[in-house]
C-alpha atoms as a printed R data frame, in Angstrom:
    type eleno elety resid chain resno       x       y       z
1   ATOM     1    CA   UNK     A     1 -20.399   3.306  27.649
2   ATOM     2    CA   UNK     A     2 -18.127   6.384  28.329
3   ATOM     3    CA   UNK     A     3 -14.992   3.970  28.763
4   ATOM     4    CA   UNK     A     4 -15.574   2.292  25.326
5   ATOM     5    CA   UNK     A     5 -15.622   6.257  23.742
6   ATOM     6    CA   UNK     A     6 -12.609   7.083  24.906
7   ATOM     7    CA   UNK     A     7 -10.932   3.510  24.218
8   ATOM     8    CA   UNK     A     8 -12.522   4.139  20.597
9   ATOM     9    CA   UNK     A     9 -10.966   8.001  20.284
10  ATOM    10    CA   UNK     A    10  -7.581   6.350  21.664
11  ATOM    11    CA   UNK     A    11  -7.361   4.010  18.713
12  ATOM    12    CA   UNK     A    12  -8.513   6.741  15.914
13  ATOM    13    CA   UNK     A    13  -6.241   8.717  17.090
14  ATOM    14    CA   UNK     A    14  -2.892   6.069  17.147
15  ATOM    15    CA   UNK     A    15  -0.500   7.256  14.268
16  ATOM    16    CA   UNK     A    16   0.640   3.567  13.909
17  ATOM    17    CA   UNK     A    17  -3.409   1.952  13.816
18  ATOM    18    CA   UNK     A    18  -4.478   4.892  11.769
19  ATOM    19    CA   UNK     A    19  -1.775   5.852   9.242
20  ATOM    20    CA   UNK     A    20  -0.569   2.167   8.888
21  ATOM    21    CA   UNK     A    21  -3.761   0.750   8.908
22  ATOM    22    CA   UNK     A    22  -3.904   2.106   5.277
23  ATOM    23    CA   UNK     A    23  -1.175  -0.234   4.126
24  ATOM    24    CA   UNK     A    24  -2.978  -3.543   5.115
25  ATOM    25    CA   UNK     A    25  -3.854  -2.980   1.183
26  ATOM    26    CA   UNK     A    26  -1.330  -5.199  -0.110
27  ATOM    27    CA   UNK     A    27  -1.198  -3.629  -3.244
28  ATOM    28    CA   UNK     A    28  -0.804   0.357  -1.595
29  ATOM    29    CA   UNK     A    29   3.094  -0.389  -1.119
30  ATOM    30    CA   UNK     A    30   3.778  -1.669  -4.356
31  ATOM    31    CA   UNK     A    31   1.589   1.190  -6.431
32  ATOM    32    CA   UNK     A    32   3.683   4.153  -4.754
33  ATOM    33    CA   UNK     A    33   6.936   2.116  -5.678
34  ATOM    34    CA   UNK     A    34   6.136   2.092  -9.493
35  ATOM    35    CA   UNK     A    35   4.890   5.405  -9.216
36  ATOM    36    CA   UNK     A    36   8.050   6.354  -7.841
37  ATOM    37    CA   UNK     A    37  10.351   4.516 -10.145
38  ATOM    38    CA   UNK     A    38   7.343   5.637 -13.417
39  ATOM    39    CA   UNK     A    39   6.033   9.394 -12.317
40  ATOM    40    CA   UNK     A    40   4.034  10.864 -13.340
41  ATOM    41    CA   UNK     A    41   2.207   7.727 -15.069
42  ATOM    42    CA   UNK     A    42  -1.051   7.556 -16.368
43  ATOM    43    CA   UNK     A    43  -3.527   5.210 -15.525
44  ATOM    44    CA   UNK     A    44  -3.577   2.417 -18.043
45  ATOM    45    CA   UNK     A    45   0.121   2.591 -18.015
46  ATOM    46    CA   UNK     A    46  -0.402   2.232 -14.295
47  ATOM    47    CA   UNK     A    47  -2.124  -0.951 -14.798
48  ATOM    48    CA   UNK     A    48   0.031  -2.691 -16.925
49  ATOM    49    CA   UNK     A    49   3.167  -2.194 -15.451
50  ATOM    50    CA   UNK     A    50   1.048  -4.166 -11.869
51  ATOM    51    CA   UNK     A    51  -0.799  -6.848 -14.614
52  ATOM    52    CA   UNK     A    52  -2.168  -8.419 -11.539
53  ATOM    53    CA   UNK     A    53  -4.132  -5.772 -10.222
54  ATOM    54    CA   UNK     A    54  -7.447  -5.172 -11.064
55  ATOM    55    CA   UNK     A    55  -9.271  -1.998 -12.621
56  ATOM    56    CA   UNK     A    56 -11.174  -1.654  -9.497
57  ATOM    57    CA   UNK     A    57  -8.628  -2.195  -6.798
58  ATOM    58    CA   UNK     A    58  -6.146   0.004  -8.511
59  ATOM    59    CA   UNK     A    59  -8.809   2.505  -8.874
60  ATOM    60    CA   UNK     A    60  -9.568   2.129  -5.080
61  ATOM    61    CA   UNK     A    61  -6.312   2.597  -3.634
62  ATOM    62    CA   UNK     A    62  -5.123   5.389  -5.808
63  ATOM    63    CA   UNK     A    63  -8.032   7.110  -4.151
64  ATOM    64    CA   UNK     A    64  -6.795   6.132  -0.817
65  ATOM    65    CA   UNK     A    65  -3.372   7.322  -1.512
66  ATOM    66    CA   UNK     A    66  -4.474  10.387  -2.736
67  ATOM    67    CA   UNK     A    67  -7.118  10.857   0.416
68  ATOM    68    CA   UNK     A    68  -3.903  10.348   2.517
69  ATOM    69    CA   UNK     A    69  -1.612  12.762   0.664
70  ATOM    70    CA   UNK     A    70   0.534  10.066  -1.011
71  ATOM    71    CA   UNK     A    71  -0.491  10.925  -4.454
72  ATOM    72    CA   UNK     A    72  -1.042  13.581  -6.459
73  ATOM    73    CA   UNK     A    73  -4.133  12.985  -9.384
74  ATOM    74    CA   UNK     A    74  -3.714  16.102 -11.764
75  ATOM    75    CA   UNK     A    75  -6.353  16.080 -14.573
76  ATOM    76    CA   UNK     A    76  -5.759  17.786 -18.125
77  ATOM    77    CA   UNK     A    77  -8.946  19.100 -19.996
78  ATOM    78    CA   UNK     A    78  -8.188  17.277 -23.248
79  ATOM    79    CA   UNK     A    79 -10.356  15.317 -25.501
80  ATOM    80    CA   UNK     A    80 -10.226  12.844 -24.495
81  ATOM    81    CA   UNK     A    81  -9.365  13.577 -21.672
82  ATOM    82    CA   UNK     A    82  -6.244  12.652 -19.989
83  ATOM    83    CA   UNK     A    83  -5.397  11.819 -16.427
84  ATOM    84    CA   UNK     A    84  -1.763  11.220 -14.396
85  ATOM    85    CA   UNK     A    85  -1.199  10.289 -10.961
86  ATOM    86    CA   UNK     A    86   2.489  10.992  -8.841
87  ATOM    87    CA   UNK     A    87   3.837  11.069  -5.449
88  ATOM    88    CA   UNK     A    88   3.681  13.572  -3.922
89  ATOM    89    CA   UNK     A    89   6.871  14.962  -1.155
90  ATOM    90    CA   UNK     A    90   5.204  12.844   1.367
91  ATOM    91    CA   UNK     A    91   4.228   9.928  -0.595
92  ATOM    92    CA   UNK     A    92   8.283   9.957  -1.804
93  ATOM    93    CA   UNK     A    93   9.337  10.252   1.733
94  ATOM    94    CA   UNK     A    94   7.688   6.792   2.442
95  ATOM    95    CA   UNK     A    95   9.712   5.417  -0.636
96  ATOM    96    CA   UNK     A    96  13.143   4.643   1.168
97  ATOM    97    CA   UNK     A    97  11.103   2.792   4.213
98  ATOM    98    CA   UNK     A    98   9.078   0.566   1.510
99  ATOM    99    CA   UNK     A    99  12.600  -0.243   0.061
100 ATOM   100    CA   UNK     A   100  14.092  -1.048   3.392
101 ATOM   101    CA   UNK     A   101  11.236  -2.908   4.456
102 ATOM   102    CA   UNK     A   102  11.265  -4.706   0.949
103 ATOM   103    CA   UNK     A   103  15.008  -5.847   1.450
104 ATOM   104    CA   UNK     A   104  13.915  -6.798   4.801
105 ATOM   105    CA   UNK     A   105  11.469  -9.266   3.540
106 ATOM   106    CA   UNK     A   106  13.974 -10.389   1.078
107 ATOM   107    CA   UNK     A   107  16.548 -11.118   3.571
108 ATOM   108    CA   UNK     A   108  14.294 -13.216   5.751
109 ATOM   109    CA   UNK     A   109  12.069 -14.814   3.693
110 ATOM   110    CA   UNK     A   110  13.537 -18.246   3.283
111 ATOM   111    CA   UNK     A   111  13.517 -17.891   7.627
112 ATOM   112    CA   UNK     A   112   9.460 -17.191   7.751
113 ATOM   113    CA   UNK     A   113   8.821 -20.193   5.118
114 ATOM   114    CA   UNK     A   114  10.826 -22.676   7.045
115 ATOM   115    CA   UNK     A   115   9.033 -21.211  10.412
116 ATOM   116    CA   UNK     A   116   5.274 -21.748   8.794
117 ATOM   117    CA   UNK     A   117   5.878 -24.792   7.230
118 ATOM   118    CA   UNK     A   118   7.597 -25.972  10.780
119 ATOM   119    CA   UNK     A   119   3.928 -24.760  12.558
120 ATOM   120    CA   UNK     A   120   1.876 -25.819   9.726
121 ATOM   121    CA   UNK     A   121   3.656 -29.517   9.842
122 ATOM   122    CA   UNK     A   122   3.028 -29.237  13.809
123 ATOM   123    CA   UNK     A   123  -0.818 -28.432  13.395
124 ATOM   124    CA   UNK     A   124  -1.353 -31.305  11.037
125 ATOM   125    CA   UNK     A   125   0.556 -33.665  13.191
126 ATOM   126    CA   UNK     A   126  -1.947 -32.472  16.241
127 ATOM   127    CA   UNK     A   127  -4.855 -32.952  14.300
């Protein structure tokens, strides 16, 4: 039992597992890249500009992002009552590594097609 503890603390603690681990959200990326390219941006306006996103999962991983320090929610006492969400210094340092990672993707795509349609073909041969 005490090995499986400290195999358990080990993985909490991994930057990469931990901090990463946040970004399995496939929409996380894309929300801090219109917030930086849109800040600050309220929510609605949020929403529109990622049509494909739902109310709830936008809702959910602005909270993320702002649990994490990615995002900054400021809220104005208005009637009604107005909300706006930006990066914050951290959340814009991540913005440069999206992009890279982005052109990345779009460099090699064409490459990762032809590879899972080459495995995919394979499988179905084998079955």
């Amino acid at each position: 039992m005490r090995r499986k503890e400290q195999l358990n603390s080990i993985i909490e603690i991994c930057p990469v597992r931990n901090v990463v681990a946040r970004f399995g959200n496939k929409w996380a990326l894309l929300v801090i890249l219109v917030l930086s390219e849109n800040e600050p941006i309220r929510y609605n306006e949020l929403g529109r500009k990622i049509p494909d996103i739902s109310s709830r999962v936008l809702s959910n991983t602005l909270r993320i992002l702002e649990a994490d320090g990615l995002v900054n929610r400021r809220f104005f006492q208005e009637v009604p009552p107005r909300v706006e969400y930006s990066l914050t210094e951290t959340g814009r340092s991540l913005v440069p590594i999206i992009i890279k990672l982005t052109e990345w993707a779009q460099n090699n795509m064409k490459t990762i097609i032809e590879h899972r349609n080459q495995i995919e073909h394979r499988h179905q041969k084998e079955e």
